[in-house]
N, C-alpha and C positions, 0 to 999 in steps of 0.2 A: 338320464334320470327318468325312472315310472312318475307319470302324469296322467294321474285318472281325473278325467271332466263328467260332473254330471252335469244332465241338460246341453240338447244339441239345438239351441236356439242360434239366433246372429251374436252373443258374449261367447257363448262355450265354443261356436265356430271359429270365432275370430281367434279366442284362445289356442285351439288346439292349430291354428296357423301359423300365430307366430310362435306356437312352441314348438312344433314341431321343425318348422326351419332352422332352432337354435340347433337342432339333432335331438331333442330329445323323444321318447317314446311314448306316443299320445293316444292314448285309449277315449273314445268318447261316448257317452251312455244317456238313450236320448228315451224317454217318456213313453212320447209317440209312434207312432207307425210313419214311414216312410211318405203315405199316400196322404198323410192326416195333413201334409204341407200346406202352407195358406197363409192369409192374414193380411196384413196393411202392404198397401206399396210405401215406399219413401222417398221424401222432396228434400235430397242431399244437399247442401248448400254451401258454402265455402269451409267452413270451416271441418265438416265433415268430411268434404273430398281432400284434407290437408292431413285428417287419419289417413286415408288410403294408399296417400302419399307415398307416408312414412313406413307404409310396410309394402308397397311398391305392388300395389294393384289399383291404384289411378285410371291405367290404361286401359285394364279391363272392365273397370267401371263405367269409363267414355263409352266402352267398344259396344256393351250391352244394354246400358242406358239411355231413355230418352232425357237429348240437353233441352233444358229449358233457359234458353237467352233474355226472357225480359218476366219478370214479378211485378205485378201491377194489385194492387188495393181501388176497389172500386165501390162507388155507394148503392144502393139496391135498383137503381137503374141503368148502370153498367159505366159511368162518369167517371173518370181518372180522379181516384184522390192524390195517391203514393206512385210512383214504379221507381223497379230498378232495375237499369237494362245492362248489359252485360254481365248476366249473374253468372253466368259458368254451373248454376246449379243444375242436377241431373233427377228426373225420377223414374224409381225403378221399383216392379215388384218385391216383396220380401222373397220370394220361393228363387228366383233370379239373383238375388243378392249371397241367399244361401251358397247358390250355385258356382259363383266367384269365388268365394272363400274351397269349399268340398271339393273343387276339379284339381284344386292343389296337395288336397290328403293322400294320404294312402287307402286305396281300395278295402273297405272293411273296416276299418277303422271307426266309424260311425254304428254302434249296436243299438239297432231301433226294438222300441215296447222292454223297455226298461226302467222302470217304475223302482223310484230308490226307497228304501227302508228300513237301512240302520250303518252303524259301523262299528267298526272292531278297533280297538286301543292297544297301545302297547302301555306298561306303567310308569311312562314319563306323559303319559295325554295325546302323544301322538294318535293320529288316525294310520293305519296299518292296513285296514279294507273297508272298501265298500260292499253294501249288501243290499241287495234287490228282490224285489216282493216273488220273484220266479226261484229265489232257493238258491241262487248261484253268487260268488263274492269276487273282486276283485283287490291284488292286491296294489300298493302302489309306495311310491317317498313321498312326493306331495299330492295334492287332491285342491281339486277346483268345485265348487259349487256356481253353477249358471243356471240354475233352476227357476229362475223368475220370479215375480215380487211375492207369491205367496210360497217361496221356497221352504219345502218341507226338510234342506239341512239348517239352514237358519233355524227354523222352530226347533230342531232336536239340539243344535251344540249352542244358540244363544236364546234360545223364545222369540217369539212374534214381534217384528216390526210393528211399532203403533205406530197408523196412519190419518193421513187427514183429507179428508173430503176436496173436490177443489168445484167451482160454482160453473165451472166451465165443462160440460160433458161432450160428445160428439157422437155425432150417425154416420158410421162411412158406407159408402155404395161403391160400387165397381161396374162399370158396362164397359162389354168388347166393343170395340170400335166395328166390329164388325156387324152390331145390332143398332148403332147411333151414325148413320151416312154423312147429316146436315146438323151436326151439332152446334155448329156457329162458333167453336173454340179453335184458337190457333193450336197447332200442336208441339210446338215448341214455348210455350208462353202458360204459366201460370197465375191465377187469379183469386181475388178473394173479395167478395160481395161483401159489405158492412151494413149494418143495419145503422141509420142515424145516435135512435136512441142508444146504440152501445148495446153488448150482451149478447147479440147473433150476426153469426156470418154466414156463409155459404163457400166453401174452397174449392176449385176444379184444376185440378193438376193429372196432365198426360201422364201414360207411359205409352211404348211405342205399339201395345197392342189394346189400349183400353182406358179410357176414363175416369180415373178416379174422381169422386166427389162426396164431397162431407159439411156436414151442416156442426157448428159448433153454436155452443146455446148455455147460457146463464139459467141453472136450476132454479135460480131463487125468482124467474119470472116466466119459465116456461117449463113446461112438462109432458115427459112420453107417460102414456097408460102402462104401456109393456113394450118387451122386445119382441112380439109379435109382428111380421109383416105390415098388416094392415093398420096396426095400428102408427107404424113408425111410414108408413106411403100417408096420411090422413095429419099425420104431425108435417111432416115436409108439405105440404100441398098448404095446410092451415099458416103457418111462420111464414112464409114467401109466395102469398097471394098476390099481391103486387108487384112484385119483383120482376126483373130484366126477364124477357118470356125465354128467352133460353134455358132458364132454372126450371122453367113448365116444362121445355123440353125434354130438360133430363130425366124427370121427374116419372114424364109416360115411357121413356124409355129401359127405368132401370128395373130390376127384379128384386123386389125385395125382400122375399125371401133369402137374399144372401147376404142382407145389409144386416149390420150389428150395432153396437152399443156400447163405448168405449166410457165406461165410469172411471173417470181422472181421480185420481190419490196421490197423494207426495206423500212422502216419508218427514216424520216430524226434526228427526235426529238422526246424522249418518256419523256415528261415533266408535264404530267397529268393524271392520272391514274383511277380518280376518279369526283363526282359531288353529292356533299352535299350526302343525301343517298346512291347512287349511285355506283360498283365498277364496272371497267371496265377488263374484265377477258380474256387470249387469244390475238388470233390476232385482238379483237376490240381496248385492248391495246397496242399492240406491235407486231410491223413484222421483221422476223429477213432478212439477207440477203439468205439464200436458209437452207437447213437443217428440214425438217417437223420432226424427228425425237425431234431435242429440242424444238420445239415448244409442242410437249407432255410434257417432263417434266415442263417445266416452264409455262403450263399452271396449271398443277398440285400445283405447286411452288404456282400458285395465290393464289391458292384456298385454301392453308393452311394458307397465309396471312391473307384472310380474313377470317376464321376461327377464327383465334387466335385476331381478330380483334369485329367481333363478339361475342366472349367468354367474350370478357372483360366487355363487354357493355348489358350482359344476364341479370343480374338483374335492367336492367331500360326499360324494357320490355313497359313499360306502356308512357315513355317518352324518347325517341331514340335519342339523341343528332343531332343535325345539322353535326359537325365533327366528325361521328362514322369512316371515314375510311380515318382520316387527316393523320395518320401514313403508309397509303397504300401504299404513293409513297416515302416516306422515307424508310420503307421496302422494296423494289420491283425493287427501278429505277437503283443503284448502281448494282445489279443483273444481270438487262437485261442488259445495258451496255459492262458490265464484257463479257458478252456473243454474245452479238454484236460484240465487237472487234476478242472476239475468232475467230466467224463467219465469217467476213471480211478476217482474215488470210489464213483461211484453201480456202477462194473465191483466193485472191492472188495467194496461190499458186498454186490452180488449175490451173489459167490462164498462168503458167510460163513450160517454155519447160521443159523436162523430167528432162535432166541433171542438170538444175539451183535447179528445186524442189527438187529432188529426188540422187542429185550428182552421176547418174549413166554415 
């Protein structure tokens, strides 16, 4: 079966993995440029590394990743509130992550600076091609959209996701370990600073070349000017004035001209998952309320849907049913849900002072 994925993020990667191992023929069509690679590391955690599992790259996720052994919650003077030690959890670049999935494609496979722009129907509603802003089409039997939460095939075959704000925003930073010597952080061991009154933390989690750290922060009591440099170095430095001086630390050692500004949204309603041919994979179907860590597994989660969704329907190769993926969002929605409430709770709690959360 033709399988054209738009968007070659970690859903459309993940997708065109496991489709392509079923045997099918997996086209993928990616926005970007090759070198535009970047973005978040991620702090995988059990139940993530239980995706990886199941599509039987675990190993290679050990192999590349740094393990983190012990998750510790600490108050803004570095004091054990929470841990938990034998987490098995791992963190890892996203461009590295990419890279686990890609080393398993076919060569070429991946068509970068392909910016999507319409599609072609047949007259049952089928989608029949994709069309891309360079003039060129592709054609395919099903079609994947992984174009991410402001996905422009969402807005063309259902209209815009209405979203909703979440009170919890983040600043992430990245320093090479090769610019931070005496960091004071274990590197196997990640951490998360709490502010008493509730509403800011401070997060530091390795990877094996570099530092992650990220300030999380409740809108309704603190505020960046801009995503400017200096204004978000002048933010970090103002929130965690007092704080465990290793947070000073980081602070003179990161560049902040590379730090950004992760404005958290959930999706109000995930009631559609899918469009005749069509499956909607990732944050094009579902934003949770903050956590990029589950948004890997349960993009993973998609992809084994439609998989098994796909399998079923291999030998009508010739004639593709209009409902090939009517069971997607009976599979899928009870799920994300499930996992949106989790999401919502662990948001609650952040926002609540130490002692309410944490009974310290």
């Amino acid at each position: 079966m033709n399988v054209v994925i738009i968007g070659g993020g970690i859903a459309g990667i993940a997708a065109a993995y496991c489709l392509s191992n079923d045997g099918h023929k997996v086209a993928v069509y990616e926005k970007l440029k090759k070198s535009n690679w970047g973005g978040l590391a991620y702090l995988l955690e059990n139940e993530e590394i239980k995706m990886f599992k199941k599509i039987g790259l675990d190993d290679e996720l050990y192999a590349i990743a740094n393990p983190i052994d012990t998750q510790n919650k600490l108050n803004t003077q570095g004091k054990v509130i929470e841990t938990a030690k034998n987490s098995r959890a791992v963190c890892i670049p996203r461009n590295e992550l990419l890279k686990i999935f890609i080393s398993h494609l076919n060569k070429n496979i991946i068509k970068y600076g392909k910016s999507f722009a319409a599609f072609k129907f047949d007259p049952h509603h089928n989608i029949t091609h994709a069309c891309f802003s360079d003039n060129t089409h592709y054609a395919g039997d099903v079609f994947i959209a992984a174009d991410g939460i402001n996905s422009p095939v969402r807005r063309l075959l259902i209209g815009s996701q209405p979203f909703s704000p979440v009170r919890m925003q983040e600043v992430i930073n990245v320093i090479p370990l090769s610019k931070i010597k005496n960091h004071g952080f274990c590197l196997n061991e990640a951490v998360k600073f709490m502010s008493d009154e509730g509403g800011l933390a401070v997060g530091v989690a390795p990877t094996r070349n570099s530092i992650i750290w990220y300030i999380q922060f409740d809108v309704q009591k603190y505020q960046i000017l801009n995503g400017q440099a200096k204004s978000i170095h002048e933010f970090s430095l103002d929130v965690t004035r007092l704080w465990d001086k290793r947070i000073k630390n980081l602070i003179e050692h990161t560049d902040f001209s590379s730090s950004y500004i992760v404005n958290n949204v959930y999706v109000k309603n995930i009631s559609k998952l899918h469009y005749h041919n069509l499956a909607f994979c990732g944050e094009s179907a579902h934003k949770f309320l903050t956590l990029v860590n589950v948004g890997v597994g349960e993009a993973i989660g998609d992809a084994l849907i439609v998989k098994r969704l796909l399998h079923k329907c291999d030998d009508k190769l010739n004639n593709i049913p209009t409902n090939v993926f009517k069971d997607y969002d009976k599979g899928r929605i009870g799920a994300l849900l499930k996992q949106y409430n989790k999401n919502k709770d662990s948001l609650n709690k952040f926002l609540q002072p130490l002692k309410v959360a944490y009974g310290k």
